[in-house]
C-alpha positions as CSV (number, residue, x, y, z in Angstrom):
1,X,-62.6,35.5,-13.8
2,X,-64.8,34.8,-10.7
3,X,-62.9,35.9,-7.4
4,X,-62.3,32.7,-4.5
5,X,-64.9,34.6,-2.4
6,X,-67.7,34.1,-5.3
7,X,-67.1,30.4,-6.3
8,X,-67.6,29.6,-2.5
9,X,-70.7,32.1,-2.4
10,X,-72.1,30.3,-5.6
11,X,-71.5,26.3,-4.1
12,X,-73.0,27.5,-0.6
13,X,-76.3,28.7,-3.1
14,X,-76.0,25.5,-5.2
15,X,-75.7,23.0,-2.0
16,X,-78.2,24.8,-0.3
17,X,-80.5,24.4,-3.4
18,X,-79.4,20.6,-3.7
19,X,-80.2,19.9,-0.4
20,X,-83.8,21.7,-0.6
21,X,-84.8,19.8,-4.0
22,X,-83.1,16.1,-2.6
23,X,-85.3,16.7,0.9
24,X,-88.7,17.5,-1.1
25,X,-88.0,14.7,-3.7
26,X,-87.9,11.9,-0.8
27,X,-91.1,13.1,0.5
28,X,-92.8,13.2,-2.6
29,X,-91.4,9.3,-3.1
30,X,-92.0,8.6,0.0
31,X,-96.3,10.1,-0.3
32,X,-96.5,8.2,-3.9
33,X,-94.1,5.0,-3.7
34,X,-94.7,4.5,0.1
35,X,-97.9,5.3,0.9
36,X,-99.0,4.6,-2.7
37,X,-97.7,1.4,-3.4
38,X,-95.8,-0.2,-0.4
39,X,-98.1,0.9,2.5
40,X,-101.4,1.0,1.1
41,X,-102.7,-2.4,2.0
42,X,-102.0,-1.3,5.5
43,X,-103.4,2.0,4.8
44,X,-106.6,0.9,3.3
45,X,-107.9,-0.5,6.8
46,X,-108.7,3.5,7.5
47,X,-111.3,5.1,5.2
48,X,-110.9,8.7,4.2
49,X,-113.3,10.8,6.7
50,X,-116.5,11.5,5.1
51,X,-116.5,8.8,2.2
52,X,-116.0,5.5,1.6
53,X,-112.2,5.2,0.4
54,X,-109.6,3.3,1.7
55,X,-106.8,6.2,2.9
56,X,-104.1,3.9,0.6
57,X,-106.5,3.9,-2.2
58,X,-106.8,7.5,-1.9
59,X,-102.9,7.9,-1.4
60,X,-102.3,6.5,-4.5
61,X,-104.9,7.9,-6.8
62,X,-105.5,11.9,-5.4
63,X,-103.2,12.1,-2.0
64,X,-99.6,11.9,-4.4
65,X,-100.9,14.4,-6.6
66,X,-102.3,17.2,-4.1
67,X,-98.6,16.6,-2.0
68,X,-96.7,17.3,-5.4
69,X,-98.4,20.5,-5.8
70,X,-97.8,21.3,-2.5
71,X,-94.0,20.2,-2.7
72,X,-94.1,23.1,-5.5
73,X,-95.5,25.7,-3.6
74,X,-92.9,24.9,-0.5
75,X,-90.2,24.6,-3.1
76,X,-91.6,28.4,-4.5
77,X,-91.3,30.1,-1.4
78,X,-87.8,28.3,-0.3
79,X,-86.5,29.1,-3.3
80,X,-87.4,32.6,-2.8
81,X,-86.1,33.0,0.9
82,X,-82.8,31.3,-0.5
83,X,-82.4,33.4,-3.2
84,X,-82.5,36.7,-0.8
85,X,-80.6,35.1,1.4
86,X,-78.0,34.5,-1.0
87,X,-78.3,37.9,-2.9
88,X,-79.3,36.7,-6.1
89,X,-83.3,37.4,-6.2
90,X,-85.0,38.8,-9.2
91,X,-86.4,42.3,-9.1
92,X,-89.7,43.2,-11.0
């Protein structure tokens, strides 16, 4: 049976992970459905430098996609710093 002292540890680790995947999730809905879909008419009056695409265009069809994989990468590296800060890392 898990001590008071651990149960709090282990909801601290789990809010703190909550709150890290619920931030990251409204940025990536905010990069694809906002800029995407609801601000891309007023985004397509700025082309992309260096070619001829409307920035909401771009948003919508290559912009979403490179800010997800980025969002995974940030996620990767919070995750890490969170899991040492917690205790719970994984050793090689």
């Amino acid at each position: 049976m898990l001590s008071r002292r651990d149960t709090d540890h282990r909801r601290r680790y789990w809010r703190a992970n909550l709150k890290l995947v619920g931030f990251l999730l409204v940025i990536w809905a905010f990069v694809s459905f906002g800029c995407g879909i609801l601000m891309a008419d007023w985004l397509d009056q700025w082309m992309l430098p260096g070619t001829t695409y409307p920035l909401g265009f771009w948003c919508a069809q290559q912009g979403s996609i490179y800010v997800f994989v980025l969002l995974i990468l940030v996620y990767v590296v919070a995750m890490n710093r969170l899991d040492r800060r917690f205790g719970v890392e994984e050793h090689d």
